[in-house]
Gaussian input, Z-matrix of N, CA and C with variables (Angstrom, degrees):
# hf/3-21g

backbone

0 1
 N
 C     1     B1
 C     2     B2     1     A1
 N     3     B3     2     A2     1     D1
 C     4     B4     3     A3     2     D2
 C     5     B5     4     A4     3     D3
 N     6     B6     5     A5     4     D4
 C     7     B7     6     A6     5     D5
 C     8     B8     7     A7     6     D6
 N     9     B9     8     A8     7     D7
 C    10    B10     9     A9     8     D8
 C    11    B11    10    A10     9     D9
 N    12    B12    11    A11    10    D10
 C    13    B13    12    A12    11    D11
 C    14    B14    13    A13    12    D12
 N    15    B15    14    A14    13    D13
 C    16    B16    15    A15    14    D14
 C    17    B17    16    A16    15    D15
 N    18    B18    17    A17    16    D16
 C    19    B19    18    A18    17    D17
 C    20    B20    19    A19    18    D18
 N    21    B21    20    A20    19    D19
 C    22    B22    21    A21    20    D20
 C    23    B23    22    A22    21    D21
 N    24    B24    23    A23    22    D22
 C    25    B25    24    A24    23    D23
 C    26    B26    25    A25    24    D24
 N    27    B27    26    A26    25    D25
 C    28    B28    27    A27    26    D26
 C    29    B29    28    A28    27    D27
 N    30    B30    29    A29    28    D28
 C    31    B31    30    A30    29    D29
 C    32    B32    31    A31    30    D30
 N    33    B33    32    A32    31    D31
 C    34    B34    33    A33    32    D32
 C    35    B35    34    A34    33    D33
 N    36    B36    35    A35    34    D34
 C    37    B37    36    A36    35    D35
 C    38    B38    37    A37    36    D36
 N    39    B39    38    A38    37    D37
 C    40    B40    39    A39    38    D38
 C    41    B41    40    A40    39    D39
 N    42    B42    41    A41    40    D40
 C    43    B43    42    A42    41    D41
 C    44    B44    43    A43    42    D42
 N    45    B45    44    A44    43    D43
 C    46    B46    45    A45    44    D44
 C    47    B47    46    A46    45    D45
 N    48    B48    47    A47    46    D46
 C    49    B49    48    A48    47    D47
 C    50    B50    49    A49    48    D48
 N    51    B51    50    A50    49    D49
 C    52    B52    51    A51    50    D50
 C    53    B53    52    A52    51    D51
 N    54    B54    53    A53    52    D52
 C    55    B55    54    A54    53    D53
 C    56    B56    55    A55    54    D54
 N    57    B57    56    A56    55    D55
 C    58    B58    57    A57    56    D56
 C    59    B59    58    A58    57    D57
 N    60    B60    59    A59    58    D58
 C    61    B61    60    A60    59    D59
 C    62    B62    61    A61    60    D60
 N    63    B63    62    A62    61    D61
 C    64    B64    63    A63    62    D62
 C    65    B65    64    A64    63    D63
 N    66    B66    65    A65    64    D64
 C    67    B67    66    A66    65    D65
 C    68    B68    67    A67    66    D66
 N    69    B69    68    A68    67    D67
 C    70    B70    69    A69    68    D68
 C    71    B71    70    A70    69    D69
 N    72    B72    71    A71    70    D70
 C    73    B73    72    A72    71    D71
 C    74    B74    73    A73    72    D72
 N    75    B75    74    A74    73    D73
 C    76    B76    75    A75    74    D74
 C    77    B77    76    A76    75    D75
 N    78    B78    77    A77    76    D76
 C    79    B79    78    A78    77    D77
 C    80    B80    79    A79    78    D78
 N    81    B81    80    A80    79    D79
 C    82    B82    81    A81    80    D80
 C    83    B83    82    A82    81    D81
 N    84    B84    83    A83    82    D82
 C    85    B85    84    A84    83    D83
 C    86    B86    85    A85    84    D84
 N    87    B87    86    A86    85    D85
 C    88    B88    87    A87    86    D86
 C    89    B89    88    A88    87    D87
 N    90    B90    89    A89    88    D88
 C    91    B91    90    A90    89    D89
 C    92    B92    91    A91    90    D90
 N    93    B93    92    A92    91    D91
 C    94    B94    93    A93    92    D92
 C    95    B95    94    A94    93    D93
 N    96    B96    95    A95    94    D94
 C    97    B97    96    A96    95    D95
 C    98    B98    97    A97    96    D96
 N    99    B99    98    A98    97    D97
 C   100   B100    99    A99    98    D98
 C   101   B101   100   A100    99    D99
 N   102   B102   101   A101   100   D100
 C   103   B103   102   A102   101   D101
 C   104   B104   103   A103   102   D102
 N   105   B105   104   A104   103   D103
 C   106   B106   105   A105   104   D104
 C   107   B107   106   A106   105   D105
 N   108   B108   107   A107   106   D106
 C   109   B109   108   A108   107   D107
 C   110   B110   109   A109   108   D108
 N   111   B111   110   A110   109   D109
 C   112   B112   111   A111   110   D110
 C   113   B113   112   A112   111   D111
 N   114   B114   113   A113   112   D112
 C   115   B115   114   A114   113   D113
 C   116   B116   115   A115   114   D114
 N   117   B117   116   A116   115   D115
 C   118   B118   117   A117   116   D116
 C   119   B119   118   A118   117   D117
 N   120   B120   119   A119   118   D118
 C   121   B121   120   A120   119   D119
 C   122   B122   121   A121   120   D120
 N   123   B123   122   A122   121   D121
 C   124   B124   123   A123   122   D122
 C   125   B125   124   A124   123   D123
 N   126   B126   125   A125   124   D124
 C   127   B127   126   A126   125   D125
 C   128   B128   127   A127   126   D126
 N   129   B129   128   A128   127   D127
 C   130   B130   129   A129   128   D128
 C   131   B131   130   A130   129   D129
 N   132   B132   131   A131   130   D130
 C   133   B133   132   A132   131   D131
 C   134   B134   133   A133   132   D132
 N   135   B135   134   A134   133   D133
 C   136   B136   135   A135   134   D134
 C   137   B137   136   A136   135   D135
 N   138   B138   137   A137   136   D136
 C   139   B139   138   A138   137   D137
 C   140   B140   139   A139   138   D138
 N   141   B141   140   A140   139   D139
 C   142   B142   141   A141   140   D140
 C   143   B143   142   A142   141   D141
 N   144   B144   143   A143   142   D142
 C   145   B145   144   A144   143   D143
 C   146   B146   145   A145   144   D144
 N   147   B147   146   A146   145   D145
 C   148   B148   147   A147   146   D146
 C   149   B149   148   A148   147   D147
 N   150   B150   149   A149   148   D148
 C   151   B151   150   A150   149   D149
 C   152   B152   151   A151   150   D150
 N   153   B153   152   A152   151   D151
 C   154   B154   153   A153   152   D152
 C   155   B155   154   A154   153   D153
 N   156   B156   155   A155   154   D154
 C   157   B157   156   A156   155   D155
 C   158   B158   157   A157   156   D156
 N   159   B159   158   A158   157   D157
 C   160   B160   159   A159   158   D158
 C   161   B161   160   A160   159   D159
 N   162   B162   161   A161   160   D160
 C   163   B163   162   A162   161   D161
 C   164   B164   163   A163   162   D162
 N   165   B165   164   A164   163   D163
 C   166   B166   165   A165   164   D164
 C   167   B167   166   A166   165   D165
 N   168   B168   167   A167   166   D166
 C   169   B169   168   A168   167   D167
 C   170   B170   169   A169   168   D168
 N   171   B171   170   A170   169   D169
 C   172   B172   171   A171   170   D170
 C   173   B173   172   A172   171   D171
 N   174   B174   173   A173   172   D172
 C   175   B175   174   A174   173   D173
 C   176   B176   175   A175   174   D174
 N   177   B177   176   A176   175   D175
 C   178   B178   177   A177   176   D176
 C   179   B179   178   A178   177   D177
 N   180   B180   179   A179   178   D178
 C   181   B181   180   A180   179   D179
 C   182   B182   181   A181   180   D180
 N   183   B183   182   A182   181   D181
 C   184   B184   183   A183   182   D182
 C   185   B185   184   A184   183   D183
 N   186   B186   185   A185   184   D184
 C   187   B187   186   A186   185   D185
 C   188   B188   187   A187   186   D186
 N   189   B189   188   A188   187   D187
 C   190   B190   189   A189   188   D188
 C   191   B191   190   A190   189   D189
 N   192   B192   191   A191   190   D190
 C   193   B193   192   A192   191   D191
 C   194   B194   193   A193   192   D192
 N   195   B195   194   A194   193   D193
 C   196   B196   195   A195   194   D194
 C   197   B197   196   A196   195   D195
 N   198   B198   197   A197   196   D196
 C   199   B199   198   A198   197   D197
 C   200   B200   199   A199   198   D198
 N   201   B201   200   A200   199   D199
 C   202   B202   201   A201   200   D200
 C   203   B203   202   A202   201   D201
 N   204   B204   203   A203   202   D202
 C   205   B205   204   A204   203   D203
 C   206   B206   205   A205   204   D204
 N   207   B207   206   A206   205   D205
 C   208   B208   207   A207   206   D206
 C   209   B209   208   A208   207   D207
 N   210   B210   209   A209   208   D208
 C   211   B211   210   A210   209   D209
 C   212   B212   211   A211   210   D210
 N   213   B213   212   A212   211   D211
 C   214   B214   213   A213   212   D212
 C   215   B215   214   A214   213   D213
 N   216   B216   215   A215   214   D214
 C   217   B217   216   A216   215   D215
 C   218   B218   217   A217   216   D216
 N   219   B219   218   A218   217   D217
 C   220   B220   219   A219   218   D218
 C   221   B221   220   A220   219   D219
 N   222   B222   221   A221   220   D220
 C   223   B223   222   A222   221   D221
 C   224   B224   223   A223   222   D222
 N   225   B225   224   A224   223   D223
 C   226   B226   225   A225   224   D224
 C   227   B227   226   A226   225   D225
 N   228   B228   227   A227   226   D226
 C   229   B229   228   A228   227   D227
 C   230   B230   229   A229   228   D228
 N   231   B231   230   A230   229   D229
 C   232   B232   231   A231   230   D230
 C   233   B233   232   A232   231   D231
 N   234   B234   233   A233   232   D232
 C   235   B235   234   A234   233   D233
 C   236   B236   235   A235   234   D234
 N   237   B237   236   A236   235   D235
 C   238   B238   237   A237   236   D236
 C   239   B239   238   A238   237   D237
 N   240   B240   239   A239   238   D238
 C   241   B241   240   A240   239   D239
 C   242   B242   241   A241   240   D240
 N   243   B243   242   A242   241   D241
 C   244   B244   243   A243   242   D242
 C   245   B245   244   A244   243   D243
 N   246   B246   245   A245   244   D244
 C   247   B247   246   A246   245   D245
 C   248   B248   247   A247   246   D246
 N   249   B249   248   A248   247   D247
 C   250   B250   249   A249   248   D248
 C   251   B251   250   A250   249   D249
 N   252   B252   251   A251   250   D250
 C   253   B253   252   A252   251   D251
 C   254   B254   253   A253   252   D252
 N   255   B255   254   A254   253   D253
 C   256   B256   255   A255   254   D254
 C   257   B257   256   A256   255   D255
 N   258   B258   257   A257   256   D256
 C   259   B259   258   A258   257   D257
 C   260   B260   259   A259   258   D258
 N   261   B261   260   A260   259   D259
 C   262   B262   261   A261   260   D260
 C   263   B263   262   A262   261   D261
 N   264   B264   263   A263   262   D262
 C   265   B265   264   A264   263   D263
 C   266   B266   265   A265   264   D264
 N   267   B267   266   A266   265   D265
 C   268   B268   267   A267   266   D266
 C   269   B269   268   A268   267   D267
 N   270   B270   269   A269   268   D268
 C   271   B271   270   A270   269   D269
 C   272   B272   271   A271   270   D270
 N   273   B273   272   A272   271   D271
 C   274   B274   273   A273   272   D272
 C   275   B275   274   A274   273   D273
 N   276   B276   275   A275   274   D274
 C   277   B277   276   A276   275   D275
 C   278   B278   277   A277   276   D276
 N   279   B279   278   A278   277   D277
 C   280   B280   279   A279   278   D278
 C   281   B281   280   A280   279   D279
 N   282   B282   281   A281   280   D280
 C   283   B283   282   A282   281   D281
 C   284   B284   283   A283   282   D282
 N   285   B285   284   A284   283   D283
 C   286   B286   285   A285   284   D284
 C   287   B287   286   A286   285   D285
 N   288   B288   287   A287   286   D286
 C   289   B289   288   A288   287   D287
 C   290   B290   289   A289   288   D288
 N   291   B291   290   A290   289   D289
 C   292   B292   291   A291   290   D290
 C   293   B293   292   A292   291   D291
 N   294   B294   293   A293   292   D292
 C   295   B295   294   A294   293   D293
 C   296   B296   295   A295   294   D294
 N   297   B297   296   A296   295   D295
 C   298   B298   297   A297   296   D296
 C   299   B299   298   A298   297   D297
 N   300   B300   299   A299   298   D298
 C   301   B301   300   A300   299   D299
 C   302   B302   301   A301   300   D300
 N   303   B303   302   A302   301   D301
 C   304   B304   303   A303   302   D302
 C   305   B305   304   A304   303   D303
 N   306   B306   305   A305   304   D304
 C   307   B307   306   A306   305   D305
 C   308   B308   307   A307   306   D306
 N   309   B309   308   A308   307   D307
 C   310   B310   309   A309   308   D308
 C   311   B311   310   A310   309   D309
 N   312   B312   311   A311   310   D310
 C   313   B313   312   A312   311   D311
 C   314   B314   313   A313   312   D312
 N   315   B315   314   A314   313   D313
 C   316   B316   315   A315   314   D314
 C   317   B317   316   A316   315   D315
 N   318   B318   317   A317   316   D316
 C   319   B319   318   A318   317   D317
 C   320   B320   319   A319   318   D318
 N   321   B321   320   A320   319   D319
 C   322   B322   321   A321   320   D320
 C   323   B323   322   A322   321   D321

   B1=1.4499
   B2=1.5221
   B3=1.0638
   B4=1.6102
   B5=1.3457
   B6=1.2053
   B7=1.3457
   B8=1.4498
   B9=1.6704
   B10=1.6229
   B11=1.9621
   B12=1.5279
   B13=1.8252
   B14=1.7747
   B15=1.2667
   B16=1.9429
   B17=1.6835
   B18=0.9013
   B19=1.2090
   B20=2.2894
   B21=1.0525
   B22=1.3487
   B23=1.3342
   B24=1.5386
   B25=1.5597
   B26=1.4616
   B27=1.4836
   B28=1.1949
   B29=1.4101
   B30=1.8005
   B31=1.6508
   B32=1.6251
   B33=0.8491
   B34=1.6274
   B35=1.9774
   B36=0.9495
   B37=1.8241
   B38=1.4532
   B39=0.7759
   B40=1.6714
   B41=1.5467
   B42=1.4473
   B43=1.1912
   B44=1.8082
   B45=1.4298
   B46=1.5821
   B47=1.5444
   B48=0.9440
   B49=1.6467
   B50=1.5310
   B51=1.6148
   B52=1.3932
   B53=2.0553
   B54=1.3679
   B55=1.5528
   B56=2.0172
   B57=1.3284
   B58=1.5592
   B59=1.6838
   B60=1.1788
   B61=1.9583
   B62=1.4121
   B63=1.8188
   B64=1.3543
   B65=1.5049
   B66=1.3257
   B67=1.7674
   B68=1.5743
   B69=0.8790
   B70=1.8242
   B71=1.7101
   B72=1.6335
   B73=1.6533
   B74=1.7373
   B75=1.0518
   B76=1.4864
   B77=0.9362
   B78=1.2659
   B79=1.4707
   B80=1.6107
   B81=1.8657
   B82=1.4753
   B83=1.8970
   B84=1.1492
   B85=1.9366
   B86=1.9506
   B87=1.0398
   B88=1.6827
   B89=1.7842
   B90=1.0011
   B91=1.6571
   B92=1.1380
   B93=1.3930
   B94=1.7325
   B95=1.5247
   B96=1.7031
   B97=1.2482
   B98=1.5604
   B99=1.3227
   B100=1.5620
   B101=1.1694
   B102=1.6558
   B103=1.8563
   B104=1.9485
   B105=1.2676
   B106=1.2193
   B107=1.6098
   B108=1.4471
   B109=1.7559
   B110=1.0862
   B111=1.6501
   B112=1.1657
   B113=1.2452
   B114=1.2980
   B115=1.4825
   B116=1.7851
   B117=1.2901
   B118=1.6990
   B119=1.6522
   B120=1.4187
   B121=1.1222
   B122=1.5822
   B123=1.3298
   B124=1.7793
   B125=1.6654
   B126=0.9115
   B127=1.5406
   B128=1.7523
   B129=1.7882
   B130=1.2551
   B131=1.6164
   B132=1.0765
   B133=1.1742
   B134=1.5427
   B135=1.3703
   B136=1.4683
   B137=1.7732
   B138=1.6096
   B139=1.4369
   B140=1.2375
   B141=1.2692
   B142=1.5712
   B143=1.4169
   B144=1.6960
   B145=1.4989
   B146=2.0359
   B147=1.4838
   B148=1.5769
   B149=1.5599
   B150=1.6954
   B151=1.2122
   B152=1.7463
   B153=1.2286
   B154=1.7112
   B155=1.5280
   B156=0.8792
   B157=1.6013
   B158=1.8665
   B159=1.1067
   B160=1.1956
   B161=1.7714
   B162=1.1999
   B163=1.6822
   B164=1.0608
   B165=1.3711
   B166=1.2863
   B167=1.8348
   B168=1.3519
   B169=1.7304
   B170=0.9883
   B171=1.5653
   B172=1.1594
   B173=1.7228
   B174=1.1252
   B175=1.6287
   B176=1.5289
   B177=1.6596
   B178=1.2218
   B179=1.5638
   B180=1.4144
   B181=1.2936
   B182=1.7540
   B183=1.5090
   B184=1.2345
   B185=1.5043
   B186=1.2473
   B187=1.2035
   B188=1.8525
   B189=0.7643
   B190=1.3884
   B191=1.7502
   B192=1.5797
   B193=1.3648
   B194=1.4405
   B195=1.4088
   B196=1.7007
   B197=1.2569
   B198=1.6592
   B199=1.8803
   B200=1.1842
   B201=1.5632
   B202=1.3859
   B203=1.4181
   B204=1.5456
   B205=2.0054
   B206=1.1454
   B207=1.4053
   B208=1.7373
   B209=1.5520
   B210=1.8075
   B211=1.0709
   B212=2.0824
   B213=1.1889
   B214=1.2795
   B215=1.4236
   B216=1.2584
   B217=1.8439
   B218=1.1748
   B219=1.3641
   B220=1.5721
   B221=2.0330
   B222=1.2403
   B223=1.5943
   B224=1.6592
   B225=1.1668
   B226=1.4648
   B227=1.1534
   B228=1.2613
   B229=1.8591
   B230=1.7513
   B231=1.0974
   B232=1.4457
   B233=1.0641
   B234=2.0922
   B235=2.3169
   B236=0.9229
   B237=1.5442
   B238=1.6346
   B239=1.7214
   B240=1.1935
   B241=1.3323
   B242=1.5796
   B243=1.1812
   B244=1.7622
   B245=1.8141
   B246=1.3200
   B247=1.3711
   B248=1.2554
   B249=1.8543
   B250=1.6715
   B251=1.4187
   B252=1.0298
   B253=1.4611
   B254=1.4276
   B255=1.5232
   B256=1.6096
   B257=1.2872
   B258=1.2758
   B259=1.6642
   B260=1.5044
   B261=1.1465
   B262=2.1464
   B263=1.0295
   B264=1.6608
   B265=1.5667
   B266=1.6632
   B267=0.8709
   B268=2.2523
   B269=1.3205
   B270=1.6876
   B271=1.1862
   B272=1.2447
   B273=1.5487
   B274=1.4955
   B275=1.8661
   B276=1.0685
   B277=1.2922
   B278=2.3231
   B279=0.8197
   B280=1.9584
   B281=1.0557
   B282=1.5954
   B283=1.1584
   B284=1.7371
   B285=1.4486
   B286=1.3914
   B287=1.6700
   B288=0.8956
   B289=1.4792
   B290=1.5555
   B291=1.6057
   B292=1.2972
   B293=1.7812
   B294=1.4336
   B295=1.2453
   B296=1.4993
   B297=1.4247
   B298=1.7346
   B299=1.4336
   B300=1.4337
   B301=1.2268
   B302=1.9318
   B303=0.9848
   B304=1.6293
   B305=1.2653
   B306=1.1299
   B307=1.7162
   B308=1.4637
   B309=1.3705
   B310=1.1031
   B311=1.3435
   B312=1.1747
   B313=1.4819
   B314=1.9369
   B315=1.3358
   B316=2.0871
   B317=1.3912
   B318=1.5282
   B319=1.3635
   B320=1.4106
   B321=1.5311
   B322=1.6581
   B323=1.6962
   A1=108.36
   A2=119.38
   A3=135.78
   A4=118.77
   A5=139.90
   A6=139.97
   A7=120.43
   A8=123.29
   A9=92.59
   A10=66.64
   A11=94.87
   A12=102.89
   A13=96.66
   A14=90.40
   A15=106.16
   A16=94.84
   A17=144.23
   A18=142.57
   A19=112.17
   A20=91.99
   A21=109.97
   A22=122.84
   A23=132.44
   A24=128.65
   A25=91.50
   A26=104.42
   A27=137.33
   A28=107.81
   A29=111.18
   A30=102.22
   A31=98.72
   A32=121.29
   A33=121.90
   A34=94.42
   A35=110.09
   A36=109.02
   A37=121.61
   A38=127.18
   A39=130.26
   A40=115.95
   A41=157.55
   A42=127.43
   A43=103.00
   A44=102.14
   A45=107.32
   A46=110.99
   A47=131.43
   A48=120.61
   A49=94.33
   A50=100.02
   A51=99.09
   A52=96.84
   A53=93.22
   A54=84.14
   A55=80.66
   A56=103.70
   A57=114.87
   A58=112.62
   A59=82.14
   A60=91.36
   A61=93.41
   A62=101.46
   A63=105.08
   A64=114.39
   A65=113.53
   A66=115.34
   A67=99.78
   A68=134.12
   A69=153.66
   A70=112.67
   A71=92.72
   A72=105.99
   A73=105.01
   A74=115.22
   A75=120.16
   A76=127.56
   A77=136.53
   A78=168.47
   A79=114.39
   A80=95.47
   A81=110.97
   A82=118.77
   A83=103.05
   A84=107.21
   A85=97.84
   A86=104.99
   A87=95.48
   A88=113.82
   A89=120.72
   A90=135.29
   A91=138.32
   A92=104.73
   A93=103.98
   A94=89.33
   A95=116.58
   A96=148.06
   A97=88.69
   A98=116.27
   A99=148.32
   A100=95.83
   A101=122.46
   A102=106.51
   A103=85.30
   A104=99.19
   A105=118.42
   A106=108.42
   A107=106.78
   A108=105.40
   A109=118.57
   A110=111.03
   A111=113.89
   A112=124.00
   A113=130.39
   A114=129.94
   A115=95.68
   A116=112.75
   A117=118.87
   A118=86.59
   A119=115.95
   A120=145.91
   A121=93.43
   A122=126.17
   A123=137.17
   A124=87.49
   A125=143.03
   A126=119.55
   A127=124.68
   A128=98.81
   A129=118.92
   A130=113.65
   A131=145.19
   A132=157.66
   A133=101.62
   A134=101.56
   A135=116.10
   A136=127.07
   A137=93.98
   A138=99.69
   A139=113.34
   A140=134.71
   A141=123.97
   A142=100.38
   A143=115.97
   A144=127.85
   A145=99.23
   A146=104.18
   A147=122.14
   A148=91.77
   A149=111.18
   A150=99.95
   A151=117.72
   A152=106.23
   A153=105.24
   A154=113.47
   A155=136.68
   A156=152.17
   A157=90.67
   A158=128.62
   A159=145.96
   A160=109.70
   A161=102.22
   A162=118.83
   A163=113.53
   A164=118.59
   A165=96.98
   A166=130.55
   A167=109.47
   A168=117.03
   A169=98.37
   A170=135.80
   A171=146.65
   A172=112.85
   A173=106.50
   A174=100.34
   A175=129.42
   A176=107.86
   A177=105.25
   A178=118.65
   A179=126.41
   A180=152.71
   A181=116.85
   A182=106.33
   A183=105.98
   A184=130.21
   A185=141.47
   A186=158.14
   A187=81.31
   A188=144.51
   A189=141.54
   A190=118.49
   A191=111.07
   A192=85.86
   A193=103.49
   A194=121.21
   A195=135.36
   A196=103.60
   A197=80.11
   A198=109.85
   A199=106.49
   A200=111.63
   A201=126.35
   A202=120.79
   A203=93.63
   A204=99.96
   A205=103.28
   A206=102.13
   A207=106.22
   A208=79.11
   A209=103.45
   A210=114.75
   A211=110.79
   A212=103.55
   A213=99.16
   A214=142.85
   A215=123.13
   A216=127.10
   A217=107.28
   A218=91.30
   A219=106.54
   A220=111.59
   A221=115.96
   A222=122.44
   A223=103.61
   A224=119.77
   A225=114.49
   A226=124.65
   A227=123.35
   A228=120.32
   A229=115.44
   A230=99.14
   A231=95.12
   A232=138.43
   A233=91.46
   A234=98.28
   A235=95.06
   A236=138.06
   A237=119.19
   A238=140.56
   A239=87.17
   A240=114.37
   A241=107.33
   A242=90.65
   A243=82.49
   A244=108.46
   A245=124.76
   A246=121.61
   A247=106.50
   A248=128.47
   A249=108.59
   A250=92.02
   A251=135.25
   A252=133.17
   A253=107.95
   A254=129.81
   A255=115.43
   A256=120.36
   A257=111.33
   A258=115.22
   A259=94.56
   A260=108.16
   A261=94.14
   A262=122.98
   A263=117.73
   A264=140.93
   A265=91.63
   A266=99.10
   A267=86.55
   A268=119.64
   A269=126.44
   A270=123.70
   A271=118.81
   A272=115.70
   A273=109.01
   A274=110.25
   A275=112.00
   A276=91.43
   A277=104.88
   A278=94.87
   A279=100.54
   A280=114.55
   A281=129.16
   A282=113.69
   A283=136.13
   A284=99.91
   A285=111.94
   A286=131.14
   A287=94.86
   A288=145.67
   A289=102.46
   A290=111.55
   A291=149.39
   A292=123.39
   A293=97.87
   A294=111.44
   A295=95.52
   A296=131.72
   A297=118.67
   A298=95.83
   A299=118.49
   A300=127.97
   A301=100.18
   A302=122.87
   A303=119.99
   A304=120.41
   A305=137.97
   A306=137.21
   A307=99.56
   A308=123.37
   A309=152.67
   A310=127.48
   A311=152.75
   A312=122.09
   A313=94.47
   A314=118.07
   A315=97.35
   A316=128.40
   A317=120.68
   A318=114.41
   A319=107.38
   A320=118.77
   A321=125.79
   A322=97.76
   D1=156.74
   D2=-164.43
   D3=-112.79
   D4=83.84
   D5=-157.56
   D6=-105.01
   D7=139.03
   D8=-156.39
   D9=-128.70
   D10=122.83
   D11=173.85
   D12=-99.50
   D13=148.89
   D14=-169.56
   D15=-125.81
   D16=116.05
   D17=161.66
   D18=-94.90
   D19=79.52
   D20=176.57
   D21=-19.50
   D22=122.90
   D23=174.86
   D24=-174.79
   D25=157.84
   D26=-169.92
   D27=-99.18
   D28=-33.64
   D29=173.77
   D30=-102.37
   D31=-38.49
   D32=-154.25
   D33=-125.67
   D34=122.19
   D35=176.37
   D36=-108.47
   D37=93.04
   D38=-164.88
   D39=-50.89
   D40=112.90
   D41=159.27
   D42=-125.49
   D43=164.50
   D44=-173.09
   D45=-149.25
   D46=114.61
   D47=-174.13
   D48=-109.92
   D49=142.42
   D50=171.98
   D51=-150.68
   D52=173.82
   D53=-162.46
   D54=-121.76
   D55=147.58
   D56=174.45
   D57=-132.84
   D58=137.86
   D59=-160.90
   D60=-97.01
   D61=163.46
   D62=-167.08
   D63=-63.39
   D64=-4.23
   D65=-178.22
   D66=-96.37
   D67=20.74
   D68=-170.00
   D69=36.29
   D70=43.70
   D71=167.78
   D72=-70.78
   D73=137.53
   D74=161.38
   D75=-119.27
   D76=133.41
   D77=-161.26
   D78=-129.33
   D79=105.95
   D80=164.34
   D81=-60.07
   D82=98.45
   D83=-174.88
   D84=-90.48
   D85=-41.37
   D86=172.72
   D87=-158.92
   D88=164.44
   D89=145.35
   D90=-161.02
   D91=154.04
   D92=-157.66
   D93=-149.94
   D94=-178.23
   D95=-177.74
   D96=-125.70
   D97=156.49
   D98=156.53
   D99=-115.65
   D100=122.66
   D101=170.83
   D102=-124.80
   D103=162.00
   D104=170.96
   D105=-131.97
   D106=142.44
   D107=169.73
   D108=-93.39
   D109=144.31
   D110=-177.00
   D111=-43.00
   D112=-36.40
   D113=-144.87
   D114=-114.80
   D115=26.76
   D116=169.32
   D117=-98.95
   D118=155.16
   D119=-161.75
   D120=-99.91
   D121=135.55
   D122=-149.03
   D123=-85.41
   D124=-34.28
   D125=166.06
   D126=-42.04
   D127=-56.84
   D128=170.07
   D129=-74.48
   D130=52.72
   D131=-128.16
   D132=176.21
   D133=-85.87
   D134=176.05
   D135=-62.59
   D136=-22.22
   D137=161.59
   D138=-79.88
   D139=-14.74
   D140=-160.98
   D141=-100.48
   D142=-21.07
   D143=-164.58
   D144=-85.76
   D145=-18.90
   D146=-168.18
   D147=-85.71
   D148=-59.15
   D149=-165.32
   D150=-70.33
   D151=-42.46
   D152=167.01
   D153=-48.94
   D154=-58.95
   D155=171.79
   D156=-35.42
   D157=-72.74
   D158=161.92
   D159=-15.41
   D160=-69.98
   D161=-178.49
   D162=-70.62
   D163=-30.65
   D164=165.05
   D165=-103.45
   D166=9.06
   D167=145.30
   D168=-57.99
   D169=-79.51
   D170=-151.69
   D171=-56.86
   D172=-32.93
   D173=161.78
   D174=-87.49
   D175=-41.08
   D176=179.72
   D177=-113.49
   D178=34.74
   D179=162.09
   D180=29.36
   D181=57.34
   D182=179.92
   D183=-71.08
   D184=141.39
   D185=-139.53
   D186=-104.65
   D187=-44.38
   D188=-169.06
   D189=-141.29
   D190=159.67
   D191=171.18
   D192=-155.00
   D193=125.75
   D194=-174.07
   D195=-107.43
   D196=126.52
   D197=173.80
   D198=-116.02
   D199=140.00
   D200=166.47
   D201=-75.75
   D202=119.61
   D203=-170.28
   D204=-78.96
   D205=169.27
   D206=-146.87
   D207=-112.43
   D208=154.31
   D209=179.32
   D210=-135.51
   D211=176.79
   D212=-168.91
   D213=-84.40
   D214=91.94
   D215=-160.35
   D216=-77.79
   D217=177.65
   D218=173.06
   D219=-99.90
   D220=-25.72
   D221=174.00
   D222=-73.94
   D223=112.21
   D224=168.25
   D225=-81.03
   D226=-39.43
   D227=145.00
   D228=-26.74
   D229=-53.41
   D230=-178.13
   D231=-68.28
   D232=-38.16
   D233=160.56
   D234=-59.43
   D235=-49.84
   D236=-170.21
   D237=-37.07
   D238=-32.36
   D239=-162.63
   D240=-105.94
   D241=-32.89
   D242=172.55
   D243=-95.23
   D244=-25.89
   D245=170.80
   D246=-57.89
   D247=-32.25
   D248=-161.60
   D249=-98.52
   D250=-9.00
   D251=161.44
   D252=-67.47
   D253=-77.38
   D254=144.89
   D255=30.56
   D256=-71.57
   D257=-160.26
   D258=-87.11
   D259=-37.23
   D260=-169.44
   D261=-33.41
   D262=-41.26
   D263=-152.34
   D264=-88.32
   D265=-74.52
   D266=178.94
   D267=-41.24
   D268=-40.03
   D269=-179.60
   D270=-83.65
   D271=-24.81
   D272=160.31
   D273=-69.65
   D274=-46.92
   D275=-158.95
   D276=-84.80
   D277=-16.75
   D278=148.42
   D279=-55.43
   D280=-49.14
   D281=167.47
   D282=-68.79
   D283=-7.25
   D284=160.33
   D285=-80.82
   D286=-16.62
   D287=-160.57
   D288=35.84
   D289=86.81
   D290=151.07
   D291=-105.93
   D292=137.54
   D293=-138.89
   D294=-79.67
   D295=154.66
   D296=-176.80
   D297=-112.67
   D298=162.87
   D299=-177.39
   D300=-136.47
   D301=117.57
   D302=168.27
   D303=-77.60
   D304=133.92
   D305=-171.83
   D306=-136.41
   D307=156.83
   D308=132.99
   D309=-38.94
   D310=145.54
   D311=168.94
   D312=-80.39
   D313=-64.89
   D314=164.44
   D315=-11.41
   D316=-31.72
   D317=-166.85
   D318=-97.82
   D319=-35.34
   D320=154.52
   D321=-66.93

């Protein structure tokens, strides 16, 4: 199975595809950053974090896709920013219609 992990952010967006065999061997298939600049306006931000997220289903065609659930800080700018990033990754990959999985960073 083909798993595309998204590690959520508003400046920097984590993604990692790796493929896990039925004996639950895993295999690194890619990783990258999505970065956005600060001084783009949070629509254009979240589009660029949608469309990368996007390109890379579309290239490396994962069967599923796990996001890291967001947990609770002390910077509120920063939950901000990482919660509306948060959502990109489910609605892009819903729109593929690939299945989401929520994790912990403990449970990865």
């Amino acid at each position: 199975m083909r798993v595309l992990g998204v590690d959520p952010g508003l400046t920097r967006c984590g993604v990692g595809v790796v493929d896990v065999s039925s004996t639950r061997t895993v295999r690194l298939v890619y990783v990258g950053v999505i970065e956005t600049a600060h001084d783009l306006a949070l629509e254009r931000r979240l589009l660029a974090i949608a469309t990368g997220i996007a390109g890379v289903i579309d290239e490396f065609e994962p069967e599923a896709v796990g996001l890291e659930r967001m947990f609770a800080q002390h910077n509120l700018r920063t939950v901000m920013g990482t919660a509306q990033a948060s959502g990109v990754a489910p609605q892009v990959a819903a729109s593929r219609g690939l299945a989401v999985g929520l994790h912990t960073p403990s449970e990865v």
